[in-house]
N, C-alpha and C positions, 0 to 999 in steps of 0.2 A: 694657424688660426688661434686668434688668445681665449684666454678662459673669459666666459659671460658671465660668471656666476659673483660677482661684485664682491669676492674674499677680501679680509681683510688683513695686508702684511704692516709686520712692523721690524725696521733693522737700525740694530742697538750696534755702533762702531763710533769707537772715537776719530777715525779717519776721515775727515769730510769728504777725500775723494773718492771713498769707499761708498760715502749715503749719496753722491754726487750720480756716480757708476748706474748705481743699481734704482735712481730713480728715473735717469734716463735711458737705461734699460727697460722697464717699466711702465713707461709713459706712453700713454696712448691706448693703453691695456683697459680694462674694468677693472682693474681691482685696486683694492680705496689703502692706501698708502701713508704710512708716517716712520718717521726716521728720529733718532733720538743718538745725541753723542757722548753720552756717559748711560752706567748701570743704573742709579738713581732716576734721571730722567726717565730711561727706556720701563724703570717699571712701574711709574706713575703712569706712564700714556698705557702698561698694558691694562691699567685697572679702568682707565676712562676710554680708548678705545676699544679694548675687548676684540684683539686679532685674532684670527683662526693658524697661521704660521709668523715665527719671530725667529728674525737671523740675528745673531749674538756673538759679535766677538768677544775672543777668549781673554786677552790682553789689552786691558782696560786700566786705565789711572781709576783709583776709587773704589768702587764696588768689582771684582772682578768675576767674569762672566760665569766662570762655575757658579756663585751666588748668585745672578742674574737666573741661571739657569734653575736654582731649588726655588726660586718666590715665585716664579714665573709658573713653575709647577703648580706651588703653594695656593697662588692666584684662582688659577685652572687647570688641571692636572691634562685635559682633552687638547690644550692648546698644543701646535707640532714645534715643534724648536730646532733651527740649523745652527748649528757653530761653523763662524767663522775663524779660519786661522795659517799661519803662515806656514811653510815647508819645513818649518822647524819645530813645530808644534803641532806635527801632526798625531804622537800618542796621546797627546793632552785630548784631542777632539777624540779618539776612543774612551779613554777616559770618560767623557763628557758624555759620548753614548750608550754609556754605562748605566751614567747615571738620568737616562731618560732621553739625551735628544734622538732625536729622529735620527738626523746627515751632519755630514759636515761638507765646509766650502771650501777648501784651499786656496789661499792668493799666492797667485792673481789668477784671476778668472775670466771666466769669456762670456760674453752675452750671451750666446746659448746656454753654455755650461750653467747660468744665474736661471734661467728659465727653464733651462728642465727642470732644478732641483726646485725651482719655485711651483713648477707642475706638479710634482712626485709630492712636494709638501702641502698643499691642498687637498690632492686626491687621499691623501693618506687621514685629512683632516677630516673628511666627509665622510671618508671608513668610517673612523674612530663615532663619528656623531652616529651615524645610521647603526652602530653596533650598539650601543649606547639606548638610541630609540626602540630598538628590536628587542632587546632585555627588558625594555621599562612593560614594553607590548607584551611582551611572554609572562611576565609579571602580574600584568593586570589581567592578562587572562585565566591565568591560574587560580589568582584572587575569587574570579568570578566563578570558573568552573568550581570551587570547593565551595562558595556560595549557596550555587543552584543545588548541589550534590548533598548538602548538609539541610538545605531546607526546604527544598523543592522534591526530596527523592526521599531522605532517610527520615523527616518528620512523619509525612505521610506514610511509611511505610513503619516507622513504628507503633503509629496510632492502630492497623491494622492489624500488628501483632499483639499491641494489648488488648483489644477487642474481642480478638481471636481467643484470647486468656481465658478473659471471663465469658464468653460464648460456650468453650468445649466445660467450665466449672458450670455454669446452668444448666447446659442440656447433655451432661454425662449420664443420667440415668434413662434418658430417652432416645439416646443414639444405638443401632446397632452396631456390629463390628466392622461392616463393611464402610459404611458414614464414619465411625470411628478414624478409621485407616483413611480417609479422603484427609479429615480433618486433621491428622497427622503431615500426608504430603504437602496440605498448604503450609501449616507452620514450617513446615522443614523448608518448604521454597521461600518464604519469607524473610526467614532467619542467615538462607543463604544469600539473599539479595544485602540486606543488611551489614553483611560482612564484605559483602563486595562491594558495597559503598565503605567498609571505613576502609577497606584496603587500597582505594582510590583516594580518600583521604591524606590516608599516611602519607601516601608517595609524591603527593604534591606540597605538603604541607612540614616538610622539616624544616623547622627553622634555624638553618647553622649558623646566626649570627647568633640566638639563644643557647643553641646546646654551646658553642664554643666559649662564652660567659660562663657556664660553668665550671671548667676546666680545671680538673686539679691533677698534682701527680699521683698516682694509682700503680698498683702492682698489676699486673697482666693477670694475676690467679682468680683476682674477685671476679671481674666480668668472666670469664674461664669455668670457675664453678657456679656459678649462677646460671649458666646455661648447658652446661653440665647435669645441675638437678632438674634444670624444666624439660631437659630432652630425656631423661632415667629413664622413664614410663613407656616411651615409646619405643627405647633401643629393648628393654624386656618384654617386649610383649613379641616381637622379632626376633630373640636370640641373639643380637647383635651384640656383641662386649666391647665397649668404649675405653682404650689402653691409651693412659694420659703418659705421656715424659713430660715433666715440667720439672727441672731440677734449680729448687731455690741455693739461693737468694737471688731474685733477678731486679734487675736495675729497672726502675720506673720507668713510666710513660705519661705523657699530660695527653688527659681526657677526659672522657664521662664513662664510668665504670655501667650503666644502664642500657645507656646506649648503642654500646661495645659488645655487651651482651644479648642483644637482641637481632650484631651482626651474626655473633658467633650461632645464638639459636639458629637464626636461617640457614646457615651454612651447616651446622651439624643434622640440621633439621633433615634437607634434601638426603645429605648421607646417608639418613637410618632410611629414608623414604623408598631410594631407587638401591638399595643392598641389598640381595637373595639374604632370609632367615637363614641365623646361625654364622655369618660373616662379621668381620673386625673392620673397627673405624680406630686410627690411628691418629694423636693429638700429641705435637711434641713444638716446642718453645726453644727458640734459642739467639743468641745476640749477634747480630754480624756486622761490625763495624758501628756506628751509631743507628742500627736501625735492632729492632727486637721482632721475630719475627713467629709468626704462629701457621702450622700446618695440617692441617686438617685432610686425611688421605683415606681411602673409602676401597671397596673394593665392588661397587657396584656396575651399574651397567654401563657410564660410561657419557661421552657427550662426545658428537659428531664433531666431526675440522670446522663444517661449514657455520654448525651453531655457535659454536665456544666464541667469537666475536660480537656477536648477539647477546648474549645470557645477562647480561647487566641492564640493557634496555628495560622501560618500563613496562609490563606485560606481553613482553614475548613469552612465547612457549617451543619450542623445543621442537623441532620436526620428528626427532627419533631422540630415546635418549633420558639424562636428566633435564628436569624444566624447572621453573623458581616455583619456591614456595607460596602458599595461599591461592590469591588468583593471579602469580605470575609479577610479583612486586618485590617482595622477596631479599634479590639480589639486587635491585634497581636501588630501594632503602638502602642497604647494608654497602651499596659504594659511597653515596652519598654520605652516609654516616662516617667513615674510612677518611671521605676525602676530606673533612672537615677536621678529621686528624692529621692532616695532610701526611697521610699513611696512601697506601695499595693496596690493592685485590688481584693477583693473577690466579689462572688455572691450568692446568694441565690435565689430560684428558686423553683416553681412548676408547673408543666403543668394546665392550666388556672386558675391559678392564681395570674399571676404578678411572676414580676421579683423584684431583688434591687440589686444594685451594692453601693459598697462603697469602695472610693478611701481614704487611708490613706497615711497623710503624714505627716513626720516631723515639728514641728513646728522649728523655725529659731532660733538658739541661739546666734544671735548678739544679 
Protein backbone atom coordinates (compact mmCIF):
# COMPACT_ATOMS: atom_id res chain seq x y z
CA UNK A 1 0.00 0.00 0.00
CA UNK A 2 1.94 3.44 -0.91
CA UNK A 3 2.08 6.32 1.36
CA UNK A 4 -0.96 9.03 0.86
CA UNK A 5 0.44 11.58 2.51
CA UNK A 6 1.80 13.69 -0.78
CA UNK A 7 5.77 13.77 0.59
CA UNK A 8 7.77 15.42 -1.25
CA UNK A 9 11.23 13.54 -2.91
CA UNK A 10 13.90 14.95 -4.67
CA UNK A 11 17.10 12.59 -6.33
CA UNK A 12 20.12 14.53 -7.11
CA UNK A 13 22.28 11.76 -9.68
CA UNK A 14 24.10 12.39 -12.62
CA UNK A 15 23.02 8.90 -14.04
CA UNK A 16 19.81 9.36 -16.10
CA UNK A 17 19.10 5.75 -15.74
CA UNK A 18 19.40 6.23 -12.14
CA UNK A 19 16.46 9.29 -12.13
CA UNK A 20 14.96 6.97 -14.93
CA UNK A 21 14.69 3.90 -12.20
CA UNK A 22 13.44 5.57 -9.44
CA UNK A 23 10.79 7.66 -11.09
CA UNK A 24 9.33 4.54 -12.43
CA UNK A 25 9.69 3.01 -9.37
CA UNK A 26 7.71 5.77 -8.03
CA UNK A 27 5.09 6.29 -10.28
CA UNK A 28 1.87 5.99 -9.58
CA UNK A 29 2.48 6.63 -5.86
CA UNK A 30 1.30 10.26 -4.17
CA UNK A 31 4.24 11.67 -3.66
CA UNK A 32 5.31 14.80 -5.74
CA UNK A 33 8.59 14.12 -7.31
CA UNK A 34 11.64 15.89 -8.94
CA UNK A 35 14.90 14.79 -10.07
CA UNK A 36 17.79 16.86 -10.83
CA UNK A 37 21.30 15.63 -12.63
CA UNK A 38 24.10 17.63 -11.20
CA UNK A 39 24.80 19.30 -7.45
CA UNK A 40 23.91 22.82 -8.61
CA UNK A 41 20.76 21.97 -10.18
CA UNK A 42 19.66 19.55 -7.28
CA UNK A 43 20.11 22.46 -4.77
CA UNK A 44 18.27 25.26 -6.60
CA UNK A 45 15.12 22.87 -6.90
CA UNK A 46 15.71 22.07 -3.08
CA UNK A 47 15.28 25.66 -2.20
CA UNK A 48 12.15 26.14 -4.80
CA UNK A 49 10.70 22.74 -4.14
CA UNK A 50 11.18 22.31 -0.47
CA UNK A 51 11.45 18.20 -0.25
CA UNK A 52 10.88 16.38 3.00
CA UNK A 53 13.77 13.33 1.80
CA UNK A 54 16.69 13.95 -0.96
CA UNK A 55 18.56 11.02 -2.56
CA UNK A 56 22.20 12.25 -3.50
CA UNK A 57 24.81 10.78 -5.18
CA UNK A 58 28.05 10.82 -3.77
CA UNK A 59 29.94 10.94 -7.20
CA UNK A 60 28.99 13.76 -9.20
CA UNK A 61 30.98 15.99 -12.02
CA UNK A 62 30.85 19.47 -10.31
CA UNK A 63 29.52 20.22 -6.99
CA UNK A 64 30.09 16.83 -5.26
CA UNK A 65 27.52 15.23 -3.08
CA UNK A 66 29.26 15.66 0.39
CA UNK A 67 28.74 19.52 -0.64
CA UNK A 68 25.18 18.74 -1.87
CA UNK A 69 24.80 17.14 1.41
CA UNK A 70 26.28 20.45 3.97
CA UNK A 71 23.77 23.13 1.83
CA UNK A 72 21.05 20.91 1.72
CA UNK A 73 21.43 20.87 5.60
CA UNK A 74 22.29 24.53 5.35
CA UNK A 75 18.89 24.99 3.45
CA UNK A 76 16.96 22.92 6.02
CA UNK A 77 18.80 21.11 8.58
CA UNK A 78 14.81 18.79 9.31
CA UNK A 79 15.08 17.79 5.64
CA UNK A 80 16.12 13.59 5.59
CA UNK A 81 19.05 12.84 3.08
CA UNK A 82 19.88 9.26 1.42
CA UNK A 83 23.36 8.88 -0.39
CA UNK A 84 23.61 7.12 -3.06
CA UNK A 85 26.63 5.08 -3.98
CA UNK A 86 28.30 2.33 -5.66
CA UNK A 87 29.96 -1.04 -3.88
CA UNK A 88 33.00 0.87 -3.85
CA UNK A 89 32.06 3.63 -2.05
CA UNK A 90 30.51 2.26 0.45
CA UNK A 91 32.88 4.00 3.58
CA UNK A 92 32.32 7.26 1.71
CA UNK A 93 28.31 6.83 2.55
CA UNK A 94 29.40 6.22 6.27
CA UNK A 95 31.26 9.09 5.98
CA UNK A 96 28.43 10.87 4.64
CA UNK A 97 26.23 9.63 7.73
CA UNK A 98 28.48 11.04 9.81
CA UNK A 99 28.05 13.94 8.60
CA UNK A 100 24.11 13.92 8.82
CA UNK A 101 22.51 11.77 6.26
CA UNK A 102 20.02 9.50 7.30
CA UNK A 103 20.74 5.89 4.86
CA UNK A 104 22.44 5.16 2.25
CA UNK A 105 21.45 3.22 -1.31
CA UNK A 106 23.97 0.94 -2.72
CA UNK A 107 23.77 0.45 -6.67
CA UNK A 108 22.32 -1.30 -7.88
CA UNK A 109 19.20 -1.65 -6.27
CA UNK A 110 15.87 -3.10 -6.37
CA UNK A 111 12.56 -1.57 -6.49
CA UNK A 112 11.63 -2.71 -3.16
CA UNK A 113 14.95 -2.12 -1.67
CA UNK A 114 14.14 2.04 -3.27
CA UNK A 115 10.89 1.92 -1.54
CA UNK A 116 11.40 0.78 1.80
CA UNK A 117 14.28 3.13 2.19
CA UNK A 118 12.03 5.84 0.48
CA UNK A 119 9.43 4.54 3.38
CA UNK A 120 11.86 4.62 6.31
CA UNK A 121 12.86 8.28 4.87
CA UNK A 122 9.61 9.86 5.18
CA UNK A 123 8.53 8.29 8.44
CA UNK A 124 11.86 9.40 9.89
CA UNK A 125 10.80 13.01 8.27
CA UNK A 126 7.62 13.25 10.17
CA UNK A 127 9.43 12.17 13.37
CA UNK A 128 11.88 14.76 12.96
CA UNK A 129 8.79 17.60 12.15
CA UNK A 130 6.35 16.26 15.13
CA UNK A 131 9.48 16.42 17.52
CA UNK A 132 10.21 19.74 16.32
CA UNK A 133 6.24 20.83 16.86
CA UNK A 134 6.09 19.11 20.34
CA UNK A 135 9.31 21.34 21.55
CA UNK A 136 7.77 24.57 20.04
CA UNK A 137 4.41 23.18 22.12
CA UNK A 138 6.37 22.44 25.35
CA UNK A 139 7.85 25.88 24.88
CA UNK A 140 4.91 27.81 24.59
CA UNK A 141 3.52 26.18 27.41
CA UNK A 142 6.05 26.92 29.74
CA UNK A 143 6.05 30.61 28.41
CA UNK A 144 2.48 30.66 29.49
CA UNK A 145 2.58 28.78 32.72
CA UNK A 146 5.40 31.30 34.02
CA UNK A 147 3.03 34.03 32.80
CA UNK A 148 0.05 32.93 34.74
CA UNK A 149 2.56 32.03 37.82
CA UNK A 150 4.34 35.58 37.85
CA UNK A 151 1.06 37.59 37.38
CA UNK A 152 -1.80 35.85 37.98
CA UNK A 153 -0.46 34.12 41.45
CA UNK A 154 2.65 36.01 42.77
CA UNK A 155 1.24 39.82 42.04
CA UNK A 156 -1.57 39.07 43.96
CA UNK A 157 -0.14 37.48 46.59
CA UNK A 158 2.32 40.02 47.02
CA UNK A 159 -0.15 42.78 47.35
CA UNK A 160 -1.35 40.67 50.23
CA UNK A 161 1.73 40.55 51.91
CA UNK A 162 2.36 44.14 51.84
CA UNK A 163 -1.05 44.84 53.04
CA UNK A 164 -0.53 42.47 55.64
CA UNK A 165 2.72 44.84 56.46
CA UNK A 166 1.12 47.77 57.07
CA UNK A 167 -2.00 45.96 58.75
CA UNK A 168 0.12 44.20 61.70
CA UNK A 169 2.27 48.23 61.80
CA UNK A 170 -1.32 49.91 62.54
CA UNK A 171 -3.06 47.72 64.69
CA UNK A 172 0.22 46.45 66.88
CA UNK A 173 -0.97 48.18 69.77
CA UNK A 174 -4.47 46.82 69.68
CA UNK A 175 -3.98 43.16 68.87
CA UNK A 176 -3.51 40.69 71.59
CA UNK A 177 -1.08 37.89 71.59
CA UNK A 178 -3.30 35.32 70.50
CA UNK A 179 -4.35 37.67 67.09
CA UNK A 180 -0.79 38.52 67.22
CA UNK A 181 0.38 34.79 66.50
CA UNK A 182 -2.70 34.13 63.87
CA UNK A 183 -1.40 37.24 62.11
CA UNK A 184 2.09 35.68 62.32
CA UNK A 185 0.87 32.24 60.66
CA UNK A 186 -0.64 34.19 57.86
CA UNK A 187 2.48 35.88 56.79
CA UNK A 188 4.42 32.84 57.40
CA UNK A 189 1.92 30.92 54.88
CA UNK A 190 2.15 33.67 52.51
CA UNK A 191 5.81 34.23 52.30
CA UNK A 192 5.85 30.54 51.81
CA UNK A 193 3.53 30.49 48.89
CA UNK A 194 5.70 33.14 47.52
CA UNK A 195 8.74 31.06 47.45
CA UNK A 196 7.11 28.45 45.96
CA UNK A 197 6.06 30.31 43.23
CA UNK A 198 9.51 31.67 42.39
CA UNK A 199 10.89 28.24 42.89
CA UNK A 200 8.43 27.28 40.02
CA UNK A 201 9.75 30.02 38.36
CA UNK A 202 13.29 29.15 38.43
CA UNK A 203 12.79 25.77 37.04
CA UNK A 204 11.12 26.66 34.14
CA UNK A 205 12.69 29.66 33.27
CA UNK A 206 16.63 29.22 32.67
CA UNK A 207 17.69 30.43 29.88
CA UNK A 208 20.75 28.44 28.62
CA UNK A 209 21.00 30.01 25.49
CA UNK A 210 21.76 33.29 27.91
CA UNK A 211 23.80 31.84 30.67
CA UNK A 212 25.90 30.03 27.79
CA UNK A 213 26.67 33.71 26.23
CA UNK A 214 28.17 34.37 29.19
CA UNK A 215 30.71 31.90 29.17
CA UNK A 216 34.19 32.36 30.26
CA UNK A 217 37.11 30.23 31.38
CA UNK A 218 36.89 30.16 35.39
CA UNK A 219 38.78 28.20 37.86
CA UNK A 220 36.50 25.67 39.64
CA UNK A 221 37.50 27.43 43.24
CA UNK A 222 35.43 30.58 42.79
CA UNK A 223 32.05 28.99 42.27
CA UNK A 224 33.54 26.22 45.10
CA UNK A 225 33.87 29.09 47.70
CA UNK A 226 31.16 30.98 47.02
CA UNK A 227 28.97 28.27 47.95
CA UNK A 228 31.16 27.33 50.34
CA UNK A 229 30.39 30.76 52.36
CA UNK A 230 26.51 30.68 51.79
CA UNK A 231 26.37 27.00 53.16
CA UNK A 232 29.00 28.12 56.64
CA UNK A 233 25.89 29.02 58.58
CA UNK A 234 24.14 26.23 58.16
CA UNK A 235 26.95 23.20 58.39
CA UNK A 236 27.62 25.32 62.19
CA UNK A 237 24.76 25.43 63.50
CA UNK A 238 24.72 21.33 62.78
CA UNK A 239 28.21 20.59 63.75
CA UNK A 240 28.79 19.46 60.52
CA UNK A 241 32.80 20.27 59.28
CA UNK A 242 32.90 20.86 55.63
CA UNK A 243 36.91 19.21 54.71
CA UNK A 244 37.72 20.80 51.10
CA UNK A 245 40.77 18.79 48.92
CA UNK A 246 41.14 21.23 46.24
CA UNK A 247 44.80 21.09 45.40
CA UNK A 248 45.72 24.27 43.03
CA UNK A 249 46.66 24.97 40.26
CA UNK A 250 43.88 23.49 38.37
CA UNK A 251 43.16 23.75 34.81
CA UNK A 252 40.04 25.87 33.93
CA UNK A 253 36.72 25.26 32.85
CA UNK A 254 34.25 27.49 30.53
CA UNK A 255 31.36 28.63 32.40
CA UNK A 256 29.37 30.92 34.54
CA UNK A 257 31.16 31.00 38.00
CA UNK A 258 27.17 32.14 39.53
CA UNK A 259 25.58 29.72 38.10
CA UNK A 260 27.86 26.75 39.04
CA UNK A 261 27.55 27.93 42.44
CA UNK A 262 24.15 27.83 43.02
CA UNK A 263 24.60 23.92 41.54
CA UNK A 264 27.17 23.33 44.11
CA UNK A 265 24.76 25.25 46.86
CA UNK A 266 22.01 22.82 46.17
CA UNK A 267 24.15 19.99 46.34
CA UNK A 268 26.14 20.94 49.53
CA UNK A 269 22.82 22.30 50.64
CA UNK A 270 20.91 18.74 50.94
CA UNK A 271 24.35 17.31 52.55
CA UNK A 272 24.19 19.51 55.67
CA UNK A 273 20.20 19.04 55.56
CA UNK A 274 19.78 14.94 55.64
CA UNK A 275 23.55 14.54 57.94
CA UNK A 276 23.00 13.45 61.68
CA UNK A 277 24.74 16.72 63.75
CA UNK A 278 28.40 16.51 64.30
CA UNK A 279 28.98 14.44 60.90
CA UNK A 280 31.67 15.34 57.87
CA UNK A 281 30.76 16.57 54.27
CA UNK A 282 33.78 15.72 52.17
CA UNK A 283 34.67 18.08 48.80
CA UNK A 284 37.61 17.06 46.77
CA UNK A 285 38.51 18.21 42.85
CA UNK A 286 40.39 16.45 40.52
CA UNK A 287 41.30 16.16 36.72
CA UNK A 288 40.58 12.93 34.90
CA UNK A 289 41.50 12.93 31.38
CA UNK A 290 39.87 16.23 29.83
CA UNK A 291 37.04 16.30 32.29
CA UNK A 292 37.60 18.18 36.01
CA UNK A 293 35.62 16.66 38.32
CA UNK A 294 33.98 17.70 41.84
CA UNK A 295 32.73 15.43 44.66
CA UNK A 296 30.84 16.09 47.10
CA UNK A 297 30.17 12.92 49.69
CA UNK A 298 28.07 13.15 52.84
CA UNK A 299 27.58 10.68 55.42
CA UNK A 300 23.87 11.11 55.89
CA UNK A 301 20.94 9.16 55.53
CA UNK A 302 21.13 8.17 52.28
CA UNK A 303 18.76 7.87 48.99
CA UNK A 304 16.73 4.62 48.19
CA UNK A 305 17.75 2.35 44.59
CA UNK A 306 14.23 2.96 43.64
CA UNK A 307 14.60 7.07 43.97
CA UNK A 308 18.09 7.88 42.92
CA UNK A 309 16.51 7.69 39.04
CA UNK A 310 13.96 10.15 40.07
CA UNK A 311 15.96 12.83 42.07
CA UNK A 312 16.71 15.13 39.11
CA UNK A 313 12.93 15.37 38.10
CA UNK A 314 11.32 18.65 38.68
CA UNK A 315 9.59 18.44 42.04
CA UNK A 316 9.80 15.01 43.00
CA UNK A 317 10.27 14.15 46.53
CA UNK A 318 11.83 11.31 47.75
CA UNK A 319 9.83 8.38 49.18
CA UNK A 320 12.34 7.76 52.06
CA UNK A 321 15.51 9.30 52.15
CA UNK A 322 17.33 12.56 50.79
CA UNK A 323 14.90 14.84 48.65
CA UNK A 324 15.84 18.14 46.56
CA UNK A 325 16.17 21.19 48.09
CA UNK A 326 13.47 24.17 48.47
CA UNK A 327 10.15 22.75 47.29
CA UNK A 328 11.88 19.92 45.40
CA UNK A 329 13.65 21.92 42.36
CA UNK A 330 16.70 21.99 43.63
CA UNK A 331 18.40 19.32 41.70
CA UNK A 332 16.14 19.60 38.64
CA UNK A 333 17.90 23.44 38.31
CA UNK A 334 21.40 22.24 38.98
CA UNK A 335 21.31 19.54 35.96
CA UNK A 336 20.10 21.90 33.79
CA UNK A 337 22.61 24.33 34.83
CA UNK A 338 25.58 21.22 34.40
CA UNK A 339 24.04 20.31 31.14
CA UNK A 340 24.48 23.62 29.70
CA UNK A 341 28.08 22.96 30.67
CA UNK A 342 27.70 20.17 28.78
CA UNK A 343 29.08 18.69 32.11
CA UNK A 344 27.08 15.60 34.43
CA UNK A 345 25.61 14.97 37.60
CA UNK A 346 25.84 11.33 38.92
CA UNK A 347 25.11 9.89 42.44
CA UNK A 348 25.82 7.28 44.26
CA UNK A 349 23.80 6.33 47.28
CA UNK A 350 22.84 4.03 50.21
CA UNK A 351 20.24 4.20 52.67
CA UNK A 352 22.22 5.31 55.80
CA UNK A 353 24.96 5.46 54.59
CA UNK A 354 25.91 8.74 52.79
CA UNK A 355 25.43 10.07 49.70
CA UNK A 356 28.18 11.42 46.84
CA UNK A 357 27.37 13.34 43.89
CA UNK A 358 29.87 14.32 41.36
CA UNK A 359 29.53 17.02 39.07
CA UNK A 360 31.63 16.52 35.90
CA UNK A 361 32.82 18.99 33.68
CA UNK A 362 34.74 19.94 30.73
CA UNK A 363 37.72 21.17 31.15
CA UNK A 364 38.40 24.63 28.80
CA UNK A 365 40.22 24.16 25.69
CA UNK A 366 41.28 27.83 25.24
Amino acid sequence: MENKNNSKILIIDDEEVVLDSCTQILKGSSYKLATAANGTEGLNLAKEFQPDLVFVDLKMPGISGFDVLDKIHEIDPTIVTVVITGFATVGSAVDAMKKGAYDFLPKPFTPDEFRLITRRGIERRKLVLETIALRREKEMLREQFASIVSHELKAPLGAVQQNLFVLEYELASMLNNEQKEKLERIKIRIDELIKLINSWLRVISVDIDKLKAGFAPISITAPLSGALESMEPYATRKNIEIVSDIREPLSPILGDSLSLSEVFVNIIGNAIKYSPDGTKITISVEVKENDLLVSIRDSGVGISEEDIPHIFEGFYRAKSGQTMTGQGIGLAVSRQIVDAHSGSITVESELGKGTTFVVSLPLSKA
